[in-house]
C-alpha positions in Angstrom: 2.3 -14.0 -22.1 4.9 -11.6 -24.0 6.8 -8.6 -22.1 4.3 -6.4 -23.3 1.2 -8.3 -21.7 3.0 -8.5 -18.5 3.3 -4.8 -18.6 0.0 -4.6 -19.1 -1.7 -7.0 -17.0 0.6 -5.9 -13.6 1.3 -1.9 -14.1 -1.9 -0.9 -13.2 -2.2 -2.9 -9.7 1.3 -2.1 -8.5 0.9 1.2 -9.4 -1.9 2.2 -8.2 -1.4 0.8 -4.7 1.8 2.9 -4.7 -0.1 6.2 -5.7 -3.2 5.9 -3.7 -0.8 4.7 -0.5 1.1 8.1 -1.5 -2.0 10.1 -1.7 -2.6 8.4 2.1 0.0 9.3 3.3 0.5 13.1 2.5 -2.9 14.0 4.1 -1.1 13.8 7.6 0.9 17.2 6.3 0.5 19.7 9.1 -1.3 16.8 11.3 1.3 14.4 12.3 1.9 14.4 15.9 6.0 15.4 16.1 7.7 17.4 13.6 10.5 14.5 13.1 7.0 12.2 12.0 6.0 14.6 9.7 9.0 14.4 7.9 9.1 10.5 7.8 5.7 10.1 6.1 6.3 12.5 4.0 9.3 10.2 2.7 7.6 8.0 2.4 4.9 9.1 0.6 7.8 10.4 -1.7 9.1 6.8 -2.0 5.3 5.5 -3.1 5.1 8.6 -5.7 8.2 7.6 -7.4 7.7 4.2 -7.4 3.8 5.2 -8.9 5.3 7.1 -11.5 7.8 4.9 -13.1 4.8 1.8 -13.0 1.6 4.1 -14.7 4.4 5.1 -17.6 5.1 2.0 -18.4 1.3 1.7 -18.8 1.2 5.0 -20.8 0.4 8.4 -19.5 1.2 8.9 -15.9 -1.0 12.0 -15.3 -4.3 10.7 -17.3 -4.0 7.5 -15.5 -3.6 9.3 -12.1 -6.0 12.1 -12.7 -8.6 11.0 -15.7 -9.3 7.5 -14.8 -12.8 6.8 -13.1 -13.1 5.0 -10.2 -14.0 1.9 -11.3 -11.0 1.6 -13.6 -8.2 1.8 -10.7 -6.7 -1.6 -9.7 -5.2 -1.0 -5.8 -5.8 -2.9 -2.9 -8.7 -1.8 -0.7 -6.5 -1.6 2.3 -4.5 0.9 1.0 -7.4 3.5 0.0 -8.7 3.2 3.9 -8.7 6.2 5.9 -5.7 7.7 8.0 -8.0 7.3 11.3 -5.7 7.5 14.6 -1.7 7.4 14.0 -2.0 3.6 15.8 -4.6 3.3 12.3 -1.9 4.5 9.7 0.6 2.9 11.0 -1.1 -0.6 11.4 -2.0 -0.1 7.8 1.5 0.7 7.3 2.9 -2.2 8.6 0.8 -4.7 7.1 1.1 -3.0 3.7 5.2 -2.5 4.2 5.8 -6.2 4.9 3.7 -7.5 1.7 5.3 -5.2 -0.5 8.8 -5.9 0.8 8.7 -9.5 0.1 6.7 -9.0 -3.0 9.7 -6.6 -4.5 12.0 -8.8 -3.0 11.3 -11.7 -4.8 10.3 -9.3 -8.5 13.8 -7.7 -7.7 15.9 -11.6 -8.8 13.9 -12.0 -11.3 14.3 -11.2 -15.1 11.0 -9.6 -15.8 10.3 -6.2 -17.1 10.2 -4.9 -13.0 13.3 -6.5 -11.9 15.1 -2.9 -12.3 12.5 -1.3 -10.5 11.8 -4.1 -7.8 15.4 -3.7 -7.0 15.2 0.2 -6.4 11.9 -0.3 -4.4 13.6 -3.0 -2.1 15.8 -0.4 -0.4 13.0 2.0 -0.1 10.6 -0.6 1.4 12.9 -2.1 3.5 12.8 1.4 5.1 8.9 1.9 5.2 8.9 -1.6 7.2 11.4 -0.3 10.1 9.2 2.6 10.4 6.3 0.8 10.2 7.6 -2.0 12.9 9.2 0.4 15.1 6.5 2.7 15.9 4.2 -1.0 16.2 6.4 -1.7 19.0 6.7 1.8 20.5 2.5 1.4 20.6 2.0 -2.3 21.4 4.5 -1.8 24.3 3.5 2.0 25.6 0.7 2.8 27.5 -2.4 1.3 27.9 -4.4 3.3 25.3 -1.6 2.8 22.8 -1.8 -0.6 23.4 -5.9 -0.2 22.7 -5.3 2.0 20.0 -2.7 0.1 18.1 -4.5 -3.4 18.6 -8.1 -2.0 17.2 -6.3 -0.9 14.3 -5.0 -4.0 13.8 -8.6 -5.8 14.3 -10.1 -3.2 12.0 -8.0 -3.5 9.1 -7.3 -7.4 8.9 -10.0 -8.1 7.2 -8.8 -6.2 3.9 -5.3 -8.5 3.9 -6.2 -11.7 2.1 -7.0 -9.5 -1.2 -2.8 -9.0 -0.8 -1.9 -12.4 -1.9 -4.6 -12.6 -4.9 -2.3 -13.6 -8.1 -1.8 -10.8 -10.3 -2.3 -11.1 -13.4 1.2 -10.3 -15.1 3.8 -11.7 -12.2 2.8 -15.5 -12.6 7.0 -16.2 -11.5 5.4 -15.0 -7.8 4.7 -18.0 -5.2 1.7 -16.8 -3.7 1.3 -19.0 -1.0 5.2 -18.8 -0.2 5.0 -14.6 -0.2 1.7 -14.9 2.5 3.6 -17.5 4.7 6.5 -15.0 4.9 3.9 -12.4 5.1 2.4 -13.6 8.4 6.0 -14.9 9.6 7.6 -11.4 9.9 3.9 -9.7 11.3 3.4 -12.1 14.2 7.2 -12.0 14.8 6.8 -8.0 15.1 3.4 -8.0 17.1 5.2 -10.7 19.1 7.7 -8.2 19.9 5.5 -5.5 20.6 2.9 -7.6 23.1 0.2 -7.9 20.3 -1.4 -11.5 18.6 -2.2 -11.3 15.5 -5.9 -10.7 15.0 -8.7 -13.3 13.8 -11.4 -13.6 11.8 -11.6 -13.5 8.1 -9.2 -11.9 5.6 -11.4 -10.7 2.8 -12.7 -7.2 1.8 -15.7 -5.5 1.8 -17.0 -8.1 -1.3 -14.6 -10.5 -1.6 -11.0 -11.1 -2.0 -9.0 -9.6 -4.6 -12.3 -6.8 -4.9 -9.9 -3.8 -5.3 -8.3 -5.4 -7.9 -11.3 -5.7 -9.9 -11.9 -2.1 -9.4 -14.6 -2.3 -7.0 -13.7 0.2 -4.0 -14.6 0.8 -0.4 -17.2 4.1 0.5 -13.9 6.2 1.7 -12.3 5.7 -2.3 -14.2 8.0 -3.8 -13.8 10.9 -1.6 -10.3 10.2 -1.6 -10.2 10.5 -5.8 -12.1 13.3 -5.8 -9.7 15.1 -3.6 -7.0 13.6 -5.7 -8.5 14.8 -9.4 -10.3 18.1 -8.3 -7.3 20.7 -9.6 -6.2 18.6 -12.5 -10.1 18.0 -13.8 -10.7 21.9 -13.0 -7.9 22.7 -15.3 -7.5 20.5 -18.2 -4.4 21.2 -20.3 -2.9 23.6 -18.1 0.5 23.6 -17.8 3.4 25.0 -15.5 
């Protein structure tokens, strides 16, 4: 496979996990429960955006990819499109999405493909996302009661969307897999350890199957979500600032 069809095969997924995360994230504006919180997602989401835009350019056009593409043709994860829910919700998809894409740039960032320059940006950003992500797991898990509750139904609810994670991509054949999930569930049940949680059972597969999202096929919430996303850039086409 040539530069060029690794470019090709791996923008699109990595991208678009980063966008619609972003997109996630910036809905709690004006809704996050402390000031200081507010501020720290919206980082975040920042960090995501960036990271978005530098992987849908490589791919061509950044805004027709984020704007004109249908459904169908977008290749994120499923658990990243879910719904904020409860903070306990966000942040449990937070955490599980933080540590995966961590190790995943972690290992893209010694590498000598086209996203080793990027990987190696996104490290230090998503090094911070998973602090946040582990330190307000531990504030929950080890709070009261009903953040304890809270933070552990999150957890249930969104497992089953984390086997599609460690589906290869086409495009980053270098990654171990196998190696990236055993880290993967290393550094969650060493921070739900921490925070008085177990990690959750039952099967880790989407609402289809496995690797679903990354054949474009999306969960109910998704479309909403676009729509939202599209609406002023579809309403004005060509407009400018």
């Amino acid at each position: 496979m040539t530069s060029t069809d690794v470019v090709n095969a791996a923008t699109l997924p990595l991208g678009d996990d980063a966008l619609i995360l972003s997109h996630r994230l910036g809905e709690w504006a004006g809704h996050a429960p402390v000031l200081e919180e507010e501020v720290a997602l919206a980082n975040i989401a920042l960090d995501l955006l960036g990271q978005a835009r530098v992987l849908l350019s490589m791919a061509g056009d950044e805004d027709e990819l984020a704007y004109l593409r249908e459904e169908r043709s977008f290749r994120n994860l499923q658990l990243v499109e879910q719904p904020n829910g409860d903070f306990a919700h966000t942040i449990a998809r937070q955490l599980y999405f933080s540590l995966y894409q961590h190790e995943l740039y972690g290992e893209l960032a010694v590498g000598e493909g086209p996203f080793g320059p990027l990987a190696a940006k996104a490290v230090k950003e998503t090094a911070y996302h998973r602090d946040h992500a582990e330190q307000w797991t531990l504030r929950l898990g080890d709070g009261t009661e009903e953040s304890r509750a809270r933070m552990r139904a999150a957890l249930d609810g969104l497992w089953k969307y984390t086997g599609e994670m460690f589906q290869p991509v086409d495009g980053l054949e270098g990654v171990d897999w196998a190696a990236l999930e055993g880290r993967w569930l290393a550094a969650l049940g060493e921070v739900l350890g921490r925070a008085g949680l177990a990690l959750p059972e039952g099967p880790r597969s989407g609402a289809w199957a496995a690797g679903a999202g990354r054949q474009g096929l999306h969960t109910e919430p998704f479309g909403r979500l676009l729509a939202e996303m599209q609406h002023l850039h579809r309403s004005h086409p060509g407009a400018s600032w």
